[in-house]
C-alpha positions as CSV (number, residue, x, y, z in Angstrom):
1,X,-17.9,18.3,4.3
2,X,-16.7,17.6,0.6
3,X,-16.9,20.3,-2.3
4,X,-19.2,19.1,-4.6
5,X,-17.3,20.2,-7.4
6,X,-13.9,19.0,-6.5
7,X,-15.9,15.9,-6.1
8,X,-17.1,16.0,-9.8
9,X,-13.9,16.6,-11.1
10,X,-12.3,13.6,-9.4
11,X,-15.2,11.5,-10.8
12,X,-14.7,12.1,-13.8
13,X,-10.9,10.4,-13.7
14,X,-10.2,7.5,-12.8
15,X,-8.6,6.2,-9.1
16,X,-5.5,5.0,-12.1
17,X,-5.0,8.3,-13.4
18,X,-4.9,10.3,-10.1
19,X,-2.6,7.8,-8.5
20,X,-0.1,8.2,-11.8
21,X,-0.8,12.1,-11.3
22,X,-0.1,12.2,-8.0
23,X,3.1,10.0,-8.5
24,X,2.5,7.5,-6.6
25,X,5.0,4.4,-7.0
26,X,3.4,1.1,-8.5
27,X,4.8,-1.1,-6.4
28,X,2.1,0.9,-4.0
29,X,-0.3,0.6,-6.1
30,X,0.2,-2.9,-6.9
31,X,0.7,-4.0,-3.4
32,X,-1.3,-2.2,-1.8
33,X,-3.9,0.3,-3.0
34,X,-5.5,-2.0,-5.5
35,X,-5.7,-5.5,-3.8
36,X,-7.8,-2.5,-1.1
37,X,-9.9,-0.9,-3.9
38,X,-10.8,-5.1,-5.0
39,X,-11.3,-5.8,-1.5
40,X,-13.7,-3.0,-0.8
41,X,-15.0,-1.9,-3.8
42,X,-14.7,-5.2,-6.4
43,X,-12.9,-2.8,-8.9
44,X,-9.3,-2.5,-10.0
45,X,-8.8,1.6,-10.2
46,X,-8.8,1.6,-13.6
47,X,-12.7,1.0,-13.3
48,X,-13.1,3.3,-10.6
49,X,-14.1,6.8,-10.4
50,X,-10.8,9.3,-8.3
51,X,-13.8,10.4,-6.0
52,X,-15.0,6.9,-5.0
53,X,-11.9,5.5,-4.4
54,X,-10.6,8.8,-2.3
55,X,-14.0,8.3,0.0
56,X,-13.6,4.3,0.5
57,X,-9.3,5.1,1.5
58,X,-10.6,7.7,4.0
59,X,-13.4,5.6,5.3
60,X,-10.7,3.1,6.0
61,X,-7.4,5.0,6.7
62,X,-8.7,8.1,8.4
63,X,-12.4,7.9,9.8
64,X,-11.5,4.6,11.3
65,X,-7.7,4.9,12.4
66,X,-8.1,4.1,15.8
67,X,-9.8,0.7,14.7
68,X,-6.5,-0.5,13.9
69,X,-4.2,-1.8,16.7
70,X,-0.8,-1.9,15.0
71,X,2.3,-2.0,17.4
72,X,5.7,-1.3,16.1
73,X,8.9,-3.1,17.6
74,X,10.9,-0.1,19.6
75,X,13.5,-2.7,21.1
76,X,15.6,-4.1,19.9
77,X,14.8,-3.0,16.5
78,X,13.3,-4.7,13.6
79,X,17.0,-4.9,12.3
80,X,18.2,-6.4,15.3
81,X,15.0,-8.8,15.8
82,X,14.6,-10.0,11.9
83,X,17.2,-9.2,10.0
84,X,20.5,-9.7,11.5
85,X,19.7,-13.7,12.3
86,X,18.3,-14.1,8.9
87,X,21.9,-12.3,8.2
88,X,23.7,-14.6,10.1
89,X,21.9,-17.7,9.2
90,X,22.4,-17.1,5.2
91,X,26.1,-16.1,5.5
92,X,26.3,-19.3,7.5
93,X,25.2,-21.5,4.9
94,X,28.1,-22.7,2.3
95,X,26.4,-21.6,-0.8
96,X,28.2,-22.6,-4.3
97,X,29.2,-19.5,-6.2
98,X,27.4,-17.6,-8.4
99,X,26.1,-19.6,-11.8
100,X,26.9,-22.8,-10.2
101,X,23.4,-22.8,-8.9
C-alpha cells in the first residue's frame, strides 16, 4: 500500500531532484536509471514526477525480480575469466611509449 501523501510529495519533485537528493552517482544515473526511465516511461527524469519514476523502478526491480535470470560467475572469478587474459594480452603487445602515439 502507498501513503497517499508521501506520494504527493514525491510528485511534486522531480525523479532528477530526488536522485541528486538522495546522492546517487551520475554515472548511475546516466548509465543506468535514465536510459530505464526513456525506455519505460519516454521521459528523461528531469520531466518526470519522483513518485512515477519510484513506481515504474519497483515494478521493474522489485515486483518482478524473479523475472530476471542473471547468473554470476563463482569460478574462477570474473578477474580470473576476463581480466587477467585481457591483462596478459595488452602487456603482451609492444606498445610505443607514452606521446609517441
Amino acid at each position: 500500500t502507498r501513503d497517499e501523501e508521501a506520494f504527493r510529495a514525491y510528485d511534486r519533485m522531480t525523479a532528477h531532484e530526488l536522485f541528486l537528493r538522495m546522492g546517487i552517482s551520475e554515472r548511475f544515473v546516466r548509465d543506468f536509471l535514465k536510459p530505464t526511465l526513456l525506455i519505460g516511461l519516454f521521459k528523461p527524469p528531469e520531466e518526470l514526477s519522483a513518485a512515477v519514476a519510484m513506481e515504474l523502478l519497483y515494478f521493474y526491480a522489485l515486483a518482478h525480480q524473479t523475472s530476471f535470470d542473471v547468473r554470476w560467475i563463482r569460478y574462477p572469478s570474473i578477474s580470473e575469466l576476463l581480466i587477467a587474459p585481457l591483462a596478459r594480452s595488452l602487456l603482451a603487445k609492444t606498445l610505443p611509449p607514452a606521446g609517441e602515439a
